[in-house]
C-alpha positions, 0 to 999 in steps of 0.5 A: 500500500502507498502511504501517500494515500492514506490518512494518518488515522489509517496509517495508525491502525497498521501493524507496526511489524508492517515493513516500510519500504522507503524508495530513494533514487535521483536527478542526474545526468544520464549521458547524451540519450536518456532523460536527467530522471532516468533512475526515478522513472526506473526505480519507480516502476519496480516498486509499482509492480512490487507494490502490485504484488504485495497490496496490504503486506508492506507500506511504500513511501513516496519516491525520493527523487533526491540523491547523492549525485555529486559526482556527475556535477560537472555534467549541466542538469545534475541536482545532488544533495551533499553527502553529510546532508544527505545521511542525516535525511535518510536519518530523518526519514527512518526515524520518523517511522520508528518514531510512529512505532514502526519497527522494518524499515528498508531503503530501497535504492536505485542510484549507485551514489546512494549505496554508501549513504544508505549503509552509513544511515542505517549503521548510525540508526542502528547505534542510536537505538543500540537498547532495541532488539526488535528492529531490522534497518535494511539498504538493498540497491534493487539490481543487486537482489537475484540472478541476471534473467537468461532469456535474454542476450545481455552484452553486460553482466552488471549495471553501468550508468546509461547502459544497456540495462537502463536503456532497455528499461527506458526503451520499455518504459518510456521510449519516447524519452529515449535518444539516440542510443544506437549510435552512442559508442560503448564505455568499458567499464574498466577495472580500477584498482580493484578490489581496493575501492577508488574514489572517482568523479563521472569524468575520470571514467567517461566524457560521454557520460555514459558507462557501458553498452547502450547500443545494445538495448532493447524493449524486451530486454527491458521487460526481462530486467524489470520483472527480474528485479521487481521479483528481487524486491517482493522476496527480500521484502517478504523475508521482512515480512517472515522475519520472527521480530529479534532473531540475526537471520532474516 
């Protein structure tokens, strides 16, 4: 159920072990051929059809369209919240469900800049109610739930930014945003100095904006990854669900 449309009487008579799901995404720059809305548009759909799925067993907040986005600010369009900033925000949020008595809460993300803010909230909600036994603080990023779908030919096998994955979505979603991305050359993703972790900005990896294969889209491809990752997100909020209320395992 979506928490925008209730009142505040309705919201007082839910099950406080009902999980809330606060979806977090962003405005930023998606190279030369997708809209500055890309990961909003995209993470919104997957919680449409997960919400579809679960109706009455979980309650979604509404999208926020806000990020971490620093790193594309040299890329004209980008909005981005500062880092600490944007901690203390996503701070807020949970707190105000743990403040009206809710006791599962989960960030589900849907921009690579938000991994690390998302994770650095919950460890320090976690450590500001240390006395509680009876919380479970989650961060899952939506593509990183479940196996790539194999019934389609993915050139990639993990998500870039404006690639081939979030341009099928987009193509399937919204086609007429999309540009012309059968032209847009490909951006290998490189591999850093793995497995330390390098800090970056978009132009150490890209002048095009873009990481990956977006010539390689499709509509149905589209369709695959959606589906793919809506299931991802129904079965982690449904260990949510199943979750006994003080156990480590979920």
């Amino acid at each position: 159920m979506n928490l925008a449309d209730l009142t505040s009487t309705a919201v007082d008579g839910l099950s406080r072990d009902l999980p809330v799901i606060i979806p977090i995404a962003a405005l930023e720059q998606h190279g030369k051929h997708l809209p500055l809305f890309t990961d909003s548009f995209l993470l919104g759909e997957i919680v449409r059809r997960a919400a579809l799925e679960l109706r009455a067993t979980a309650l979604f907040a509404p999208l926020m369209w806000l990020g971490n986005s620093h790193h594309h600010l040299d890329f004209p369009g980008t909005l981005s919240a500062e880092p600490r900033l944007y901690i203390d925000l996503l701070n807020g949020l949970a707190g105000n469900f743990l403040q009206h008595g809710f006791r599962r809460v989960l960030f589900l993300n849907g921009h690579g800049g938000n991994d690390i803010p998302s994770r650095q909230s919950i460890f320090e909600l976690r450590q500001r109610h240390r006395e509680r036994r009876d919380l479970v603080l989650l961060s899952a990023t939506y593509w990183t739930l479940g196996p790539p779908p194999s019934d389609q030919p993915f050139v990639q096998s993990a998500m870039g930014h404006a690639c081939e994955w979030e341009t099928s979505m987009m193509l399937q979603l919204a086609p007429q945003l999309v540009g012309d991305y059968q032209n847009v050359p490909s951006v290998e993703f490189g591999s850093a100095f793995e497995p330390a972790v390098r800090g970056w900005i978009t132009l150490d990896r890209t002048t095009e904006g873009h990481i990956g294969e977006p010539g390689a889209a499709s509509a149905q491809k589209g369709e695959a990854l959606f589906h793919w990752f809506a299931a991802g997100v129904v079965a982690l909020i449904e260990r949510m669900i199943r979750w006994d209320g003080k156990s480590w395992n979920g």
